[in-house]
C-alpha positions as CSV (number, residue, x, y, z in Angstrom):
1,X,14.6,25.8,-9.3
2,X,12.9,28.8,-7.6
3,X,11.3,27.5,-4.4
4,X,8.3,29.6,-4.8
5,X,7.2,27.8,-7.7
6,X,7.5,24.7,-6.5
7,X,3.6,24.9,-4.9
8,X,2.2,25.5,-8.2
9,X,4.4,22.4,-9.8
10,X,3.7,20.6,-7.0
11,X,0.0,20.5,-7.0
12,X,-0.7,20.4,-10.9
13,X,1.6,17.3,-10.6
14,X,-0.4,15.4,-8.1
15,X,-3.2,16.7,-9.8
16,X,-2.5,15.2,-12.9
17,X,-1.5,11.7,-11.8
18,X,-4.8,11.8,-10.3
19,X,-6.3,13.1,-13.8
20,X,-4.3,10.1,-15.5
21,X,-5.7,7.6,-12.8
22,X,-8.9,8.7,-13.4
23,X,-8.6,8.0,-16.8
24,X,-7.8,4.9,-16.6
25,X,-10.3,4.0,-13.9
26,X,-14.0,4.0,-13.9
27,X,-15.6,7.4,-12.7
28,X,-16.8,6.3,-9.4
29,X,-13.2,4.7,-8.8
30,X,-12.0,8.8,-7.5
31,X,-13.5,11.3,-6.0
32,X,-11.7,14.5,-7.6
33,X,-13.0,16.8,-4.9
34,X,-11.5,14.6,-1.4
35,X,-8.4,14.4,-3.8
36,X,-8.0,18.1,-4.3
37,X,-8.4,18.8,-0.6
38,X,-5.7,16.4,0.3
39,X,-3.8,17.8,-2.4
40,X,-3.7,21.3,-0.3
41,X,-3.4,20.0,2.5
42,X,-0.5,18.2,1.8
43,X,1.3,20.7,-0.2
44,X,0.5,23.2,2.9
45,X,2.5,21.1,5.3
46,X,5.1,20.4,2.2
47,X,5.9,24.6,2.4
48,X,5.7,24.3,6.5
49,X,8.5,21.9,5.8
50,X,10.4,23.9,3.4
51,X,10.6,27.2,5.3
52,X,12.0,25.2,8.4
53,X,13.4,22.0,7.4
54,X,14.9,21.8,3.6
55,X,16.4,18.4,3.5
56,X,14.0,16.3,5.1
57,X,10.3,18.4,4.3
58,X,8.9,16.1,1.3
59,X,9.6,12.6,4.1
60,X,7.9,14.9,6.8
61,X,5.6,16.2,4.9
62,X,4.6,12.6,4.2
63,X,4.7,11.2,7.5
64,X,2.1,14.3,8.5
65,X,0.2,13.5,5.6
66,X,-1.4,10.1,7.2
67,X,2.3,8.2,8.3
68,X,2.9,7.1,4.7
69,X,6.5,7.1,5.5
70,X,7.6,5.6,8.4
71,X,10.2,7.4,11.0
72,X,12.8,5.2,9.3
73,X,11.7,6.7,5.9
74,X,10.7,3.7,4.4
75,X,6.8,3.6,2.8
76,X,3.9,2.1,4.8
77,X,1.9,0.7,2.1
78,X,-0.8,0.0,4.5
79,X,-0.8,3.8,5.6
80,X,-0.6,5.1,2.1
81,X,-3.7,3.1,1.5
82,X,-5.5,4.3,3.9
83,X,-5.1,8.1,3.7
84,X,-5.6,7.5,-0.3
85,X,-9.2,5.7,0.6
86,X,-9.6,9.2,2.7
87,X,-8.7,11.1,-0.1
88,X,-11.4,9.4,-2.7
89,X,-8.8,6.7,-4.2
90,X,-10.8,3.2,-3.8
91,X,-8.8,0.8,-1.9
92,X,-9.6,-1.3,-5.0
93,X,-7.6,1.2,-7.0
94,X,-4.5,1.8,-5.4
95,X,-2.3,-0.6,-6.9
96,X,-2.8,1.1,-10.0
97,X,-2.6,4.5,-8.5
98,X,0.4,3.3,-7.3
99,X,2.1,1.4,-10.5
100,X,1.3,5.1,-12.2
101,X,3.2,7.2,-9.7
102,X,6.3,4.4,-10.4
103,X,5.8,4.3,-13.9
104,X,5.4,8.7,-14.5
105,X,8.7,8.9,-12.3
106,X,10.8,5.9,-13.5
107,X,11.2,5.5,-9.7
108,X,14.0,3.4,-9.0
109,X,13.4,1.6,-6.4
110,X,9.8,1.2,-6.2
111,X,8.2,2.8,-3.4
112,X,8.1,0.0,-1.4
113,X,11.6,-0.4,-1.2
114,X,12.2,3.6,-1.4
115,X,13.9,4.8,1.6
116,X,15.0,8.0,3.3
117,X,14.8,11.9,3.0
118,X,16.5,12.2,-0.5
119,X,14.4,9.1,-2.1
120,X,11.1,10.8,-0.6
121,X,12.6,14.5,-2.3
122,X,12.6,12.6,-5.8
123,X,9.3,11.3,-5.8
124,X,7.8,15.0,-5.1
125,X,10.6,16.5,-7.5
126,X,9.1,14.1,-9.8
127,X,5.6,15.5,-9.4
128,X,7.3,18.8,-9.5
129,X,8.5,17.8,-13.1
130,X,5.2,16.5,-14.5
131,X,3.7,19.8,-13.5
132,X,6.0,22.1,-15.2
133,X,5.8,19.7,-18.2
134,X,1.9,20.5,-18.7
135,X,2.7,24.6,-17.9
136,X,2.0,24.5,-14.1
């Protein structure tokens, strides 16, 4: 895969999990705009990552993004559901934000029992899929 397409993948994956959520959820349930901020800024500090540490960027990138991966690279839920809540994702809605991230990358194990650099490199290669699925 060429590394410089992997922005591009990247956000129109995230993106459209958040489309699907949305879809499923009522309309004040997301707020498309705080979502496609976070979106950049995490896929800014995902290339930061890249250009100086390959193996472990996506974890990193996570742990930046609001410590929703622990140092041990395990997943802090309670983290996760507060930089989602940041991002326009209801707290009300993250379980199901959640259950469609597992469920679009057949993640096995679930997130909460995910763990390390290569398990945290899946889930974004995941997103990375989804995207180049719709043409991103």
């Amino acid at each position: 895969m060429n590394p410089h397409t992997v922005p591009a993948r990247l956000v129109v994956g995230v993106l459209s999990a958040a489309l699907m959520l949305g879809v499923t959820t009522p309309a004040h349930a997301l707020d498309r705009e705080k979502l496609a901020v976070c979106v950049k800024e995490l896929n800014a500090d995902f290339q930061r990552e890249l250009a100086s540490r390959p193996a472990s960027a996506a974890m990193t990138a996570l742990q930046n993004f609001g410590g929703m991966v622990r140092d041990d690279g395990t997943f802090d839920q309670l983290n996760a559901k507060r930089k989602l809540a940041q991002c326009g994702v209801l707290e009300k809605e993250f379980k199901t934000a959640i259950t469609l991230l597992q469920s679009m990358c057949k993640l096995k194990p679930a997130l909460s029992k995910g763990k390390g650099a290569a398990y945290w490199h899946t889930v974004l290669r995941c997103l990375v899929e989804q995207g180049h699925e719709l043409g991103g």
